[in-house]
Structures are given as structure tokens and as C-alpha cells.
Kinemage of the C-alpha trace (Angstrom):
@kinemage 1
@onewidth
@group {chain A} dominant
@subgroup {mainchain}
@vectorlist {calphas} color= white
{ca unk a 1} P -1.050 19.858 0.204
{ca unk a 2} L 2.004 19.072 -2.001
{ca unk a 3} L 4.639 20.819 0.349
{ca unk a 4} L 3.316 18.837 3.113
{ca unk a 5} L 3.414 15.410 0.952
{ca unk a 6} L 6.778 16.349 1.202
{ca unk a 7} L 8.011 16.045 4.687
{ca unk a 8} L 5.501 13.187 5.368
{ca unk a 9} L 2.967 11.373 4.022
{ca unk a 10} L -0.818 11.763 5.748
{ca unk a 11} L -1.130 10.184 8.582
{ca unk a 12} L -4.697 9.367 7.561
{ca unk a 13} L -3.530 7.040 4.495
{ca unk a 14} L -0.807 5.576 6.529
{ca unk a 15} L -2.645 4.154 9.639
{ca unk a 16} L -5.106 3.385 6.861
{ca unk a 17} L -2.880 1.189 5.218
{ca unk a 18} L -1.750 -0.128 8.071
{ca unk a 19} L -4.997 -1.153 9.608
{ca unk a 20} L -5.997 -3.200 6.765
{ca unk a 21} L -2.812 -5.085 6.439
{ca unk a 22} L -3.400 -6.021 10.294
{ca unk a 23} L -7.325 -7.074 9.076
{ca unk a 24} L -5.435 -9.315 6.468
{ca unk a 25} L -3.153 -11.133 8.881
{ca unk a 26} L -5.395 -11.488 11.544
{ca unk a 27} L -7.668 -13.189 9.073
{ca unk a 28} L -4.709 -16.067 8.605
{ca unk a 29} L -4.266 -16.165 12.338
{ca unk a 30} L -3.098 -20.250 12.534
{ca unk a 31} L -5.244 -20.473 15.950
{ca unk a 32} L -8.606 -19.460 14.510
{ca unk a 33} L -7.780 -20.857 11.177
{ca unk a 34} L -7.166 -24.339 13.071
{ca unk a 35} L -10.940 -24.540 14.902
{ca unk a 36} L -12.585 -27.125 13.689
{ca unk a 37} L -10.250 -28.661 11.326
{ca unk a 38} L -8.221 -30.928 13.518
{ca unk a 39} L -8.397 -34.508 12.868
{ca unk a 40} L -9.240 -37.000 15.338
{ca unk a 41} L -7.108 -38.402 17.733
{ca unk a 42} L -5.755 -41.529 16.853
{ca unk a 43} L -5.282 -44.609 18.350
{ca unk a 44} L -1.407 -44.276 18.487
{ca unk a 45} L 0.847 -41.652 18.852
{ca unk a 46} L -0.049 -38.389 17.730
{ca unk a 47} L 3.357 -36.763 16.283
{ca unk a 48} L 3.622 -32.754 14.762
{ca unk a 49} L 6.232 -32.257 11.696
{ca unk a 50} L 6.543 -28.551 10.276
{ca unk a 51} L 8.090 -26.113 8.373
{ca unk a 52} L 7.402 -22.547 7.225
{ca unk a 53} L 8.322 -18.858 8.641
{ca unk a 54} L 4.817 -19.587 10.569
{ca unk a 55} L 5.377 -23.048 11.439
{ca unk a 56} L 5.874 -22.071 15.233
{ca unk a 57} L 2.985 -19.854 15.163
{ca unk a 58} L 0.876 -22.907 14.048
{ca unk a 59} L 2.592 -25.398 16.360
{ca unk a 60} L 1.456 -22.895 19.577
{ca unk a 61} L -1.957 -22.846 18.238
{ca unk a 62} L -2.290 -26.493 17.705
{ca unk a 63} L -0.780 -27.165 21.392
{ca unk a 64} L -3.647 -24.804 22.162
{ca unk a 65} L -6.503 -27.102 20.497
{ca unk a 66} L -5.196 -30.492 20.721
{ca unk a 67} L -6.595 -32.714 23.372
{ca unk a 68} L -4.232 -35.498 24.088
{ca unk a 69} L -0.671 -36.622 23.808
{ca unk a 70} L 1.351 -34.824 21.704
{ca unk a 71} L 5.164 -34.808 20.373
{ca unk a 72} L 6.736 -33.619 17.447
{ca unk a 73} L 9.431 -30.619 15.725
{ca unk a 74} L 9.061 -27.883 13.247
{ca unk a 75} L 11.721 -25.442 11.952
{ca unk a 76} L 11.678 -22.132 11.161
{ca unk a 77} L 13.401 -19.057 9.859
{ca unk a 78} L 15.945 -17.631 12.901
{ca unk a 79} L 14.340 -15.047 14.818
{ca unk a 80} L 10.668 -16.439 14.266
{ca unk a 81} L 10.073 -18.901 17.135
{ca unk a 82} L 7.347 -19.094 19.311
{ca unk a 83} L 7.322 -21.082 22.759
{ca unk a 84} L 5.851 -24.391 22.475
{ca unk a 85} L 5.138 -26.834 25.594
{ca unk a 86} L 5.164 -29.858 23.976
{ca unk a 87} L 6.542 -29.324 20.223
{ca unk a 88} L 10.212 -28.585 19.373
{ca unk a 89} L 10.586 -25.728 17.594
{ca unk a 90} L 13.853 -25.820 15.681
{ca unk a 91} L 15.197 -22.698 13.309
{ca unk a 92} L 17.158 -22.173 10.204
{ca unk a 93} L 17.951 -19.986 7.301
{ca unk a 94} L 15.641 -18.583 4.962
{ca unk a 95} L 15.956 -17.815 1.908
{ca unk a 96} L 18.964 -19.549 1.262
{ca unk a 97} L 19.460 -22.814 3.679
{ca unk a 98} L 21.787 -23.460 5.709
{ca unk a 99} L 23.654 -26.431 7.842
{ca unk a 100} L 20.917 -25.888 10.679
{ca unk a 101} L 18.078 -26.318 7.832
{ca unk a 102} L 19.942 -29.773 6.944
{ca unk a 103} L 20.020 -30.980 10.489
{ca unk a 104} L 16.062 -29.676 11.434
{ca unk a 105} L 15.302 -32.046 8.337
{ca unk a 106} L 17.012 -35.165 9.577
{ca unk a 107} L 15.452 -34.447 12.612
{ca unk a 108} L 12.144 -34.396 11.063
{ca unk a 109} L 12.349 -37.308 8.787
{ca unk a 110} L 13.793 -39.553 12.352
{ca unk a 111} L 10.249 -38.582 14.036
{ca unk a 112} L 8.255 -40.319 11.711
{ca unk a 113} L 10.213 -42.922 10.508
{ca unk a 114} L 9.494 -45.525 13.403
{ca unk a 115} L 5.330 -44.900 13.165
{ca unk a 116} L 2.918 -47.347 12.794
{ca unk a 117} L -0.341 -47.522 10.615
{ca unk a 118} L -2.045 -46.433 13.886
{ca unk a 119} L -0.298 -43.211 14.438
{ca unk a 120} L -0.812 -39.849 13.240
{ca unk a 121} L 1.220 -37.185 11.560
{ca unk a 122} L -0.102 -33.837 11.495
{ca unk a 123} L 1.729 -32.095 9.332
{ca unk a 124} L 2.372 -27.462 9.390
{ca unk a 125} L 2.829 -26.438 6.577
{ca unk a 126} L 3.352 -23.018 5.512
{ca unk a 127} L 5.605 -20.567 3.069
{ca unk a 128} L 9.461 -20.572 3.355
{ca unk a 129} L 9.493 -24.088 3.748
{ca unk a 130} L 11.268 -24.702 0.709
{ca unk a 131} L 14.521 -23.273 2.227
{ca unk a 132} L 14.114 -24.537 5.672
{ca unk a 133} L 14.167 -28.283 4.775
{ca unk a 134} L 17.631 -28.974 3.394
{ca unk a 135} L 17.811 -32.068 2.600
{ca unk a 136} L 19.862 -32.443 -0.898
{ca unk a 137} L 18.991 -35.590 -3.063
{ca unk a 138} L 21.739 -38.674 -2.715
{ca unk a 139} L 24.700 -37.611 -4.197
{ca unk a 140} L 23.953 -33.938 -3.902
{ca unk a 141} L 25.435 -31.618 -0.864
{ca unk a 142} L 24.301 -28.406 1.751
{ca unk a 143} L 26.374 -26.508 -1.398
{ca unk a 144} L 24.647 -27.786 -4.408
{ca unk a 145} L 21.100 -26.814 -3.082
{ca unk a 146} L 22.914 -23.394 -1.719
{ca unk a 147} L 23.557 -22.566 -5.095
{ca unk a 148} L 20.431 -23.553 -6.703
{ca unk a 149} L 18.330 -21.609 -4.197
{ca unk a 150} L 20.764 -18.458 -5.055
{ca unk a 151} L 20.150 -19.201 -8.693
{ca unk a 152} L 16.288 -19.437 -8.115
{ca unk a 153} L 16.392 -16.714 -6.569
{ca unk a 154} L 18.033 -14.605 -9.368
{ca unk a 155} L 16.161 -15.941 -11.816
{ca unk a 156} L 12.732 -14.435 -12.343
{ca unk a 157} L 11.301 -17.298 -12.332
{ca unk a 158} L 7.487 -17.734 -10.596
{ca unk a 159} L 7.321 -19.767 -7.429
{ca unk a 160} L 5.898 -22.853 -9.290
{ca unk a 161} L 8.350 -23.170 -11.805
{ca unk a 162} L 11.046 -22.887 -8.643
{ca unk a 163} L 9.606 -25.552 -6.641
{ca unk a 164} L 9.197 -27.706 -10.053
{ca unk a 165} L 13.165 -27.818 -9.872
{ca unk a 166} L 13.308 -27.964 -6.013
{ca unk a 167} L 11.743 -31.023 -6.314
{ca unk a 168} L 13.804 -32.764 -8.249
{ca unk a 169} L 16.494 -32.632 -5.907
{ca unk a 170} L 15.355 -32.868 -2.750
{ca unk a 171} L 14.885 -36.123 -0.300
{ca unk a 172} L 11.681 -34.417 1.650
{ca unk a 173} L 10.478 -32.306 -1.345
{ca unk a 174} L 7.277 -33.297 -3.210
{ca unk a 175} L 5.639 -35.471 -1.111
{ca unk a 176} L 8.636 -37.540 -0.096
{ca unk a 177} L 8.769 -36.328 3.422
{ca unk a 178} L 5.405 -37.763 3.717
{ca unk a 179} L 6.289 -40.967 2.374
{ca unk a 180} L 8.734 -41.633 4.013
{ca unk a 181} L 6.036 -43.057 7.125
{ca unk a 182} L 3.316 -45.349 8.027
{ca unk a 183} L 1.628 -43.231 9.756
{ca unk a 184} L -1.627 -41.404 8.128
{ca unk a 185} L -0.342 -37.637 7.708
{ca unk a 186} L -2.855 -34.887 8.032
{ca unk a 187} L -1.637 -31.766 6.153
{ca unk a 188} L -2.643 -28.477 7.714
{ca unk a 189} L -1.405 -25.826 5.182
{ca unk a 190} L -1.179 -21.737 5.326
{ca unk a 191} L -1.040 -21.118 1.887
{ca unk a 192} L 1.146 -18.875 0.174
{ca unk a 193} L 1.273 -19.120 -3.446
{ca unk a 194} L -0.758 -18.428 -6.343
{ca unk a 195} L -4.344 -20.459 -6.662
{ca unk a 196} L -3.826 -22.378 -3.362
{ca unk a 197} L -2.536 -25.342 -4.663
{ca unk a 198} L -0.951 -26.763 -1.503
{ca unk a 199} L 1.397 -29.559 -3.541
{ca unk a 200} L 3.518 -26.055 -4.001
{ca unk a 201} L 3.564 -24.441 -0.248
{ca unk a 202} L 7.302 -24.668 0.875
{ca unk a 203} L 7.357 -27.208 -2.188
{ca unk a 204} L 5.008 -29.960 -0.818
{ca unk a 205} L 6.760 -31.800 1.553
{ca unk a 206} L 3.791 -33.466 2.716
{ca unk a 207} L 2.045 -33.423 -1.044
{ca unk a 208} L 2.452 -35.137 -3.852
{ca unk a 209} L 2.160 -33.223 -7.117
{ca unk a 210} L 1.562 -34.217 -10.886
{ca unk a 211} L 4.902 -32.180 -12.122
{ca unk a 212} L 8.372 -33.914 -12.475
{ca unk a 213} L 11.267 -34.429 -14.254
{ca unk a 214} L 9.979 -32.943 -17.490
{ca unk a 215} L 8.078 -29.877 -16.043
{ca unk a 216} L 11.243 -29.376 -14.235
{ca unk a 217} L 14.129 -28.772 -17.548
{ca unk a 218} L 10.685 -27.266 -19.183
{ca unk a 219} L 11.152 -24.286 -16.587
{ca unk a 220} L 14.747 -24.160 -16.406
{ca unk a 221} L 14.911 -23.738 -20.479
{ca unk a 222} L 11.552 -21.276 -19.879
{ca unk a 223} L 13.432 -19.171 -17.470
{ca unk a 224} L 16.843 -19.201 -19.091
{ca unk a 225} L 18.309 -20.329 -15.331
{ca unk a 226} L 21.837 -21.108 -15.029
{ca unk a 227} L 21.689 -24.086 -12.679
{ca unk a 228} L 24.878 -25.165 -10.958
{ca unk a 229} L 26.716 -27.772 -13.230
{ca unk a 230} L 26.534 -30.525 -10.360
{ca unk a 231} L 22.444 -29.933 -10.382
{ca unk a 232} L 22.153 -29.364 -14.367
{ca unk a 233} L 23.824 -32.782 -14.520
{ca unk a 234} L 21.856 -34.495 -11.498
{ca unk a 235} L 18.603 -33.032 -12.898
{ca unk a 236} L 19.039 -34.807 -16.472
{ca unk a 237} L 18.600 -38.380 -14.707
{ca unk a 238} L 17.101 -37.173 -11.520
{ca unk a 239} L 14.058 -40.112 -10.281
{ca unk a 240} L 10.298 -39.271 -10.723
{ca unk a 241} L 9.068 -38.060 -7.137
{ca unk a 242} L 5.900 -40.055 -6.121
{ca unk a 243} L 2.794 -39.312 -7.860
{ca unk a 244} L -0.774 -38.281 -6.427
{ca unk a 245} L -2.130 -41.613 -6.906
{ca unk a 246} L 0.601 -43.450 -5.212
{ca unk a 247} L -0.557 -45.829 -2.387
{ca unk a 248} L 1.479 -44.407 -0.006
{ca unk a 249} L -0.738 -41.611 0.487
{ca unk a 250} L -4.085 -43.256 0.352
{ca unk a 251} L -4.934 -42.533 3.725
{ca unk a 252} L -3.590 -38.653 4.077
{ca unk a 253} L -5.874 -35.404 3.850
{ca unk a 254} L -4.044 -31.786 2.856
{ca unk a 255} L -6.361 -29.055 4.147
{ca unk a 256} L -5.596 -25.299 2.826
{ca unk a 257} L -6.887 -23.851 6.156
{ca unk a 258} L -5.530 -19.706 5.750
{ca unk a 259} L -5.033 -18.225 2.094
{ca unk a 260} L -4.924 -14.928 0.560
{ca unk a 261} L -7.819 -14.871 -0.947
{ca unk a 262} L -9.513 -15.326 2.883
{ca unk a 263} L -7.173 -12.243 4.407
{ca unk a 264} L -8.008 -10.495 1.192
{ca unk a 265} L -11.392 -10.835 2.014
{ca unk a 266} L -11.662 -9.815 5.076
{ca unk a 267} L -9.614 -6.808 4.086
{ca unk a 268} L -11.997 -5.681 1.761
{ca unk a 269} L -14.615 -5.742 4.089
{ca unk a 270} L -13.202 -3.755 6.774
{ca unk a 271} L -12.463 -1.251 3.868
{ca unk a 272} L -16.503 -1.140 3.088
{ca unk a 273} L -17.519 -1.097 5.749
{ca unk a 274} L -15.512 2.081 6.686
{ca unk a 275} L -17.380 3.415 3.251
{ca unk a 276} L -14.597 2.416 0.260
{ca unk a 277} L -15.567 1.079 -2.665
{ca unk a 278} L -13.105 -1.681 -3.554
{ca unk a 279} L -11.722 -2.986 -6.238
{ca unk a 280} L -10.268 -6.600 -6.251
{ca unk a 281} L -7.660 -7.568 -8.756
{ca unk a 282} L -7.203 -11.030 -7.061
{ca unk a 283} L -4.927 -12.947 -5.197
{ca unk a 284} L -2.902 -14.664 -7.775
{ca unk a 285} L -1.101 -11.786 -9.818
{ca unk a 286} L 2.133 -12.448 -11.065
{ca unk a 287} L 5.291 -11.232 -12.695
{ca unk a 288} L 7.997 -9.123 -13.029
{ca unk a 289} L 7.329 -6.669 -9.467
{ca unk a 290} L 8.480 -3.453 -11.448
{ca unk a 291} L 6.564 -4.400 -14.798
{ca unk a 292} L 3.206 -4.597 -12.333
{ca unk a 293} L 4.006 -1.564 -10.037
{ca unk a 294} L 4.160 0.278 -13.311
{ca unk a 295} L 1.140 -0.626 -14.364
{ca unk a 296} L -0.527 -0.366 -11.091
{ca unk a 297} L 0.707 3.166 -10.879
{ca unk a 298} L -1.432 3.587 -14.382
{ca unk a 299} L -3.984 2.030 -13.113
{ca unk a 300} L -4.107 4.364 -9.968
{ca unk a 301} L -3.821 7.569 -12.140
{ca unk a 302} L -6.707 6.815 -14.225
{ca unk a 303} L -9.569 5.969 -11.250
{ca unk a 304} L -11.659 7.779 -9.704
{ca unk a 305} L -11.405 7.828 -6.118
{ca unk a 306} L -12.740 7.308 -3.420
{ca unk a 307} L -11.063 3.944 -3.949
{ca unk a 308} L -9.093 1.229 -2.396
{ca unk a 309} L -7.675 -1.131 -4.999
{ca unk a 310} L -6.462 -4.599 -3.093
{ca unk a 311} L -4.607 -7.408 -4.858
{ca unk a 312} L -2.210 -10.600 -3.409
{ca unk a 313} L -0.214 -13.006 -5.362
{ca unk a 314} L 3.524 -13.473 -5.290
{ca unk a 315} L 5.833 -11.110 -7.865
{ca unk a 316} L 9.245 -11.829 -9.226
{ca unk a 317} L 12.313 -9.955 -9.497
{ca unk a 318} L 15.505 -11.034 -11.887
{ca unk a 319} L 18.275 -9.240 -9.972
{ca unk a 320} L 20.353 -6.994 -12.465
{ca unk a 321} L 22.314 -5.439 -9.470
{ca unk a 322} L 23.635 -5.683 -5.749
{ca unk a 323} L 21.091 -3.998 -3.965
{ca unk a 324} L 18.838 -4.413 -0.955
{ca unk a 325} L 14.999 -5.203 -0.809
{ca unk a 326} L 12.352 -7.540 -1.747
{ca unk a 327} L 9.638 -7.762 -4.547
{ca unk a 328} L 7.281 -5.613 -2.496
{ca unk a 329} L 9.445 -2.745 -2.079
{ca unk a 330} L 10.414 -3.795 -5.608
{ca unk a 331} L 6.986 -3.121 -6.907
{ca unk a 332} L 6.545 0.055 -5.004
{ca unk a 333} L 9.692 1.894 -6.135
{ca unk a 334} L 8.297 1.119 -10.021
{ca unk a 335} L 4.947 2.429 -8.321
{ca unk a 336} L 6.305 5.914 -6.799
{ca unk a 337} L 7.966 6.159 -9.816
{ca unk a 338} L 4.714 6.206 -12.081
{ca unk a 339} L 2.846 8.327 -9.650
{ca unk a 340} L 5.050 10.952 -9.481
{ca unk a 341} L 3.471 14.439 -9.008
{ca unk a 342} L 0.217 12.572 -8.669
{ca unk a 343} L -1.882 13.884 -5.486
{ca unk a 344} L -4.600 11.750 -3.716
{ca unk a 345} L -2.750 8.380 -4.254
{ca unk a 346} L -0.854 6.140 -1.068
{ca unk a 347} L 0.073 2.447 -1.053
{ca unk a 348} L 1.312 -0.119 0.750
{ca unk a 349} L 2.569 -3.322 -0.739
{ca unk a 350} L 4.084 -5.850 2.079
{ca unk a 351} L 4.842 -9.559 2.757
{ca unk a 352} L 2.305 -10.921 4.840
{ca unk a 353} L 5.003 -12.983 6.964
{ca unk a 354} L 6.475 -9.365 8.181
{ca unk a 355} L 9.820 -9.614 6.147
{ca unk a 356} L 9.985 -8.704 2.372
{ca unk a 357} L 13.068 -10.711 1.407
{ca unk a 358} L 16.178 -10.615 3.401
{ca unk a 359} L 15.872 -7.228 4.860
{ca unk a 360} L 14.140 -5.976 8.263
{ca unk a 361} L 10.925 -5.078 6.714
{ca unk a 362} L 7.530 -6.154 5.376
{ca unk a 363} L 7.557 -3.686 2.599
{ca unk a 364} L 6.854 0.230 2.674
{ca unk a 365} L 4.411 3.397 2.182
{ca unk a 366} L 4.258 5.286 -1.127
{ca unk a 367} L 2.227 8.282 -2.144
{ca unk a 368} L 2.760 10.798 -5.198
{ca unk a 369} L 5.737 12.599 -3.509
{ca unk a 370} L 7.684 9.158 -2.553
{ca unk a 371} L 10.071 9.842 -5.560
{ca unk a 372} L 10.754 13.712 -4.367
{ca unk a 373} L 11.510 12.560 -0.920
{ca unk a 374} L 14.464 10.219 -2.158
{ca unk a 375} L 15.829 12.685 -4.231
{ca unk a 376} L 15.392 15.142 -1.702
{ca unk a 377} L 17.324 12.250 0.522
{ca unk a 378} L 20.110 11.973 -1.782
{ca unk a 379} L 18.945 8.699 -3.627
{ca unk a 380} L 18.123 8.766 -7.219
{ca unk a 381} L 15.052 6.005 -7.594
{ca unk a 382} L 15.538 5.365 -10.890
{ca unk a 383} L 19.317 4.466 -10.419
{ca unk a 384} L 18.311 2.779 -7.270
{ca unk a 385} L 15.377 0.685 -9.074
{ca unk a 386} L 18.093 -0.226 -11.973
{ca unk a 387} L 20.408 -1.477 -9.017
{ca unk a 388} L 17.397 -3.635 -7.422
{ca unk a 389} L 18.103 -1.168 -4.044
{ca unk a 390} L 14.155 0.003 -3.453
{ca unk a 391} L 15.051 -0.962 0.395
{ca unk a 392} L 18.062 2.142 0.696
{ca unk a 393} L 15.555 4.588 -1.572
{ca unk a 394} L 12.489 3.835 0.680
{ca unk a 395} L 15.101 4.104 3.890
{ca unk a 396} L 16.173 7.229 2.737
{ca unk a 397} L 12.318 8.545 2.132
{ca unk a 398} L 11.743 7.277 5.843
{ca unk a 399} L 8.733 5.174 4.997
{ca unk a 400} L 9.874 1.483 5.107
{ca unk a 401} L 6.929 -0.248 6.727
{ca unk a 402} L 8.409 -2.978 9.396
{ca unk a 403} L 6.071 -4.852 11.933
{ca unk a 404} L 8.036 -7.612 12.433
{ca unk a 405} L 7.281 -11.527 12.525
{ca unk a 406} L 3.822 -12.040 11.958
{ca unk a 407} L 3.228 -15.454 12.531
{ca unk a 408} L 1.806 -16.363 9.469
{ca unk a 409} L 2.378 -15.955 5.340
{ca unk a 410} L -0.574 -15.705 3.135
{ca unk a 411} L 1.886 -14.030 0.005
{ca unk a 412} L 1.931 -10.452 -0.516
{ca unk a 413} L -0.884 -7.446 0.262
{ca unk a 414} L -0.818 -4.715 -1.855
{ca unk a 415} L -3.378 -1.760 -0.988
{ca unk a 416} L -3.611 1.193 -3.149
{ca unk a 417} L -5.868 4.553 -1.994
{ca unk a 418} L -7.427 7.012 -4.182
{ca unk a 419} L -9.000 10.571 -2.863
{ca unk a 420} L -10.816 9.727 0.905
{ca unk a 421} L -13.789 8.332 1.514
């Protein structure tokens, strides 16, 4: 068994894998997610704002639901559209933002900003958001929040303490996009962070949230993040972003309507009923991605298979180096790593949207002889996992998982198999 582990992993384990990552994202699929949880048509104009790596995706399926008059324009990341009949579907950069992300916001901000009390908003919401709407506080430029998001970025820091900063900074950002209209907004959000609190989905541009200027310099002295002088300085004096109990969302509703902990779900029971016992770890894990590949690896080693152990939640990684890859491939280097040698063990850890940071794919497949491979490739995984490069070691291997686009984000999946059932 080990020489073939080798040349490839089992075929098995991989369509496996594979399967239930598809059971996941189907689960989140914005069409069926959307049944039944469209609000009534109003007695004005019914207008569609959005923004997310899935914010097409959910503009198609609401064309496909709504009866009526509709208008509106979402943005998302280049190379993710979808065709729309009636919606404008603008795109940008993600994960750092770019002109096109500063116009799609202006853009956004001019549709609403003529509506009435009798109109209706119905705001897509969904991960990547935060990068898509540029729109830099007064005083602030396209540069400044460039260089915050690349600090962010580099910083370790967990989504929520990131989007406490964003925040601060931004003219659409927590909950000001929403107030900036009349109109009663109905939020319709995909989540894609930790605990499904949708105030911090592409930062809440349609939600107002209890954290501000404080919780904001609380996570940039937690974190240790240098923030560009221009936003240290800005931040110190930065204005209070409207609170939850602010009149000018009296009349809105925010409805989570696709999460990981659904897709999760619905992964686990494909997996039993197939005849694996499964073990959940959750859908809010956190942290450095090496630190918990390591001690998923652990983990792994000391079960007792036949078992599938599924977890979501949305890992870090503080760049030490110039290489390629995102946290999931992050976390499964660390992983193949600490299952070395180890037979009867495959994973797959991948971003639910399709892309795992900036690179072509959603993450990768890792089994006991992962580590050999690389070497055997001419990569050393420790060196490359020192350099943040777990995209070139897992390219070398041959087992980068990449499905493309997915049309939705509900975080990351991360499967792990033990023996067969």
C-alpha cells in the first residue's frame, strides 16, 4: 500500500473527499437557500444592492424567484459573474481592492440614495465583500485602504478583529451603506464567518454592529498590526459608525439564509448515510492554520477509524515569507507534515467559494505520503511551510484540489478520513 501512496493517492478517498465538499456547497446553493425567505413586494420600487464572491450567484437566483419589477447592481470578485436579466453585475478585486471596487461602490450607494419610505432594498450579502466595496472614509484614499487590507492581511489577525478596523474607515462599512436610504433594506446574507453573526459578513454593509472605535485600537494593539501611518492617525479620531438601535434601521430585517454549520450538516449526513461515523468539531474553529493542522494531524493519528472528522470556521495565517497559497493549503501542509508515514489517513481542507486566497485553487488532497511526494518532487515542505508556499509544495505533489467559482462562500471545509468504512 505505501509504494502506491506514493505515486497517487486512492482514488477511493479522493472522490470521497470530493463528493462531500460538493454535498457542502450544494447545501448553500443561494437559489434554494432563497425559497421562502423573500420579502414582500413593496409598494415602490423594488431595488437589489450586493456584494460578495457569490453576490452574482445570489442576484441570478433572486431574478429567478422575484415576481415583479426589479433593478439594482452587485459587484464581485473578477472572473465570478453570473448573467443576470435584470441586475447589474459589476466586478472588482478581491482580496485587496482596487479602483473598479471604488467605482462598483459609488455605484451602489447612487441606487439607493433617491428611494422613498415606500421602496425596498434587498440587500446580497455574502463573504469577500469587505474588499469589493472600496469606499475609503473622507479624507482617506483607494491607497490608504490598499494598504490596510495588505496589512490585515499579514497580520494574523481573526476576521472579526479585521472588520472591527475596516469599519472604522469605511463610508459603506458597518451599516452605513444601509443608512445611507429611505428605503426599508432587507438583508439576505450567505454567511461566512465564525458564529453567523451577519453584522461581520463582508463587514456589514447593510448591518449595524455594537463594536467601534474602541474595539477597533483594542485589536490593532491585540494583534500587534502595523497600520499605515495615514490610517493609525485617522483611526485615533475616526466617528462612531451607527449603532444597532439607531432609527435608521428600524424598519430593516438581516436574514442569515446559507451558513456553515447548514453545509456542514448536510455533509455529515451524506457521510452516514454512506456508513461513517462522524465526528463534528464545529464550524467556528479558529487560529493560526499551521498551529490547527498540527493538531488535527494528532488528532487523526490517535482515532480509530472508520472515521470522517468534519470541521468549518475561518483560520489565520501571519505571513513570515513570499510564498503562494491560502490558509487551507496552509493548514494542510502543517497536516501532511504531522501525518507523515501514517497509513489510512486523507484530507481535504478547501474554501467553500472555490479559491483559497489568491491562487487558482480551493485548497488540496493530503494523505500520509503527501510529504514524500514533495520531496520526491523536489520541494522540501518544511522549508516551503516556513516560506508560507503550501500552494508550490502541493503543486509539486500534484494534488491541488481546484473546482473553480462556486457560487457561494460558507468559510472553509475541512474533511479528514480514517481506515474505510
Amino acid at each position: 500500500m505505501e509504494g502506491a501512496l506514493l505515486t497517487r493517492m486512492e482514488a477511493w478517498a479522493t472522490n470521497l473527499l470530493g463528493e462531500l465538499f460538493g454535498v457542502a456547497v450544494s447545501a448553500a446553493d443561494p437559489f434554494e437557500a432563497m425559497r421562502g425567505r423573500l420579502p414582500e413586494r413593496p409598494k415602490g420600487r423594488s431595488v437589489v444592492i450586493g456584494a460578495g464572491k457569490g453576490a452574482a450567484q445570489m442576484a441570478q437566483a433572486l431574478e429567478r424567484h422575484w415576481q415583479g419589477a426589479l433593478s439594482g447592481t452587485v459587484v464581485t470578485r473578477y472572473g465570478y459573474a453570473a448573467p443576470c436579466e435584470r441586475i447589474r453585475v459589476l466586478e472588482a478585486a478581491h482580496p485587496v481592492p482596487d479602483a473598479a471596487g471604488l467605482a462598483a461602490s459609488e455605484v451602489l450607494l447612487a441606487e439607493i440614495s433617491d428611494l422613498g419610505e415606500d421602496d425596498l432594498v434587498i440587500a446580497l450579502v455574502c463573504g469577500g465583500g469587505s474588499s469589493l466595496l472600496a469606499a475609503p472614509a473622507e479624507g482617506l484614499r483607494l491607497e490608504d485602504e490598499q494598504a490596510l487590507n495588505e496589512a490585515l492581511l499579514a497580520s494574523g489577525a481573526p476576521i472579526g478583529e479585521m472588520n472591527a478596523i475596516r469599519k472604522m474607515v469605511s463610508r459603506v462599512k458597518g451599516g452605513r451603506l444601509a443608512a445611507a436610504t429611505r428605503a426599508r433594506v432587507v438583508s439576505l446574507i450567505v454567511s461566512d464567518v465564525p458564529g453567523d453573526d451577519p453584522a461581520q459578513v463582508a463587514s456589514g454593509p447593510t448591518v449595524p454592529s455594537a463594536s467601534g472605535r474602541a474595539e477597533a485600537l483594542a485589536a490593532v494593539a491585540r494583534y500587534g498590526i502595523a497600520l499605515p501611518p495615514k490610517i493609525a492617525a485617522y483611526l485615533e479620531t475616526a466617528p462612531e459608525p451607527p449603532g444597532p438601535d439607531d432609527t435608521a434601521f428600524a424598519r430593516d430585517e438581516v436574514h442569515v439564509i446559507a451558513s456553515a454549520g447548514l453545509s456542514l450538516a448536510a455533509a455529515q449526513a451524506h457521510a452516514e448515510a454512506k456508513g461513517w461515523p462522524v465526528r463534528y468539531l464545529g464550524d467556528d474553529l479558529e487560529g493560526e492554520a499551521r498551529e490547527l493542522g498540527a493538531a488535527h494531524a494528532r488528532m487523526a493519528r490517535e482515532a480509530e477509524g472508520p472515521l470522517l472528522i468534519l470541521s468549518g470556521g475561518e483560520t489565520t495565517v501571519t505571513l513570515d515569507g513570499p510564498g503562494r497559497g491560502g490558509r487551507n493549503t496552509e493548514y494542510l501542509l502543517s497536516f501532511a507534515l504531522g501525518i507523515e508515514g501514517a497509513e489510512g489517513i486523507a484530507a481535504l481542507a478547501a474554501d467553500t467559494d472555490g479559491i483559497d486566497g489568491s491562487e487558482d485553487n480551493a485548497g488540496a488532497f493530503v494523505d500520509g505520503a503527501s510529504a514524500e511526494r514533495m520531496r520526491a518532487a523536489g520541494v522540501d515542505p518544511e522549508d516551503a511551510l516556513g516560506r508560507n508556499d503550501a500552494y508550490s509544495a502541493f503543486e509539486a505533489a500534484g494534488t491541488l484540489f481546484a473546482p473553480g467559482p462556486t457560487g457561494t462562500n460558507v468559510n472553509d471545509f475541512r474533511a479528514i478520513l480514517i481506515g474505510r468504512a
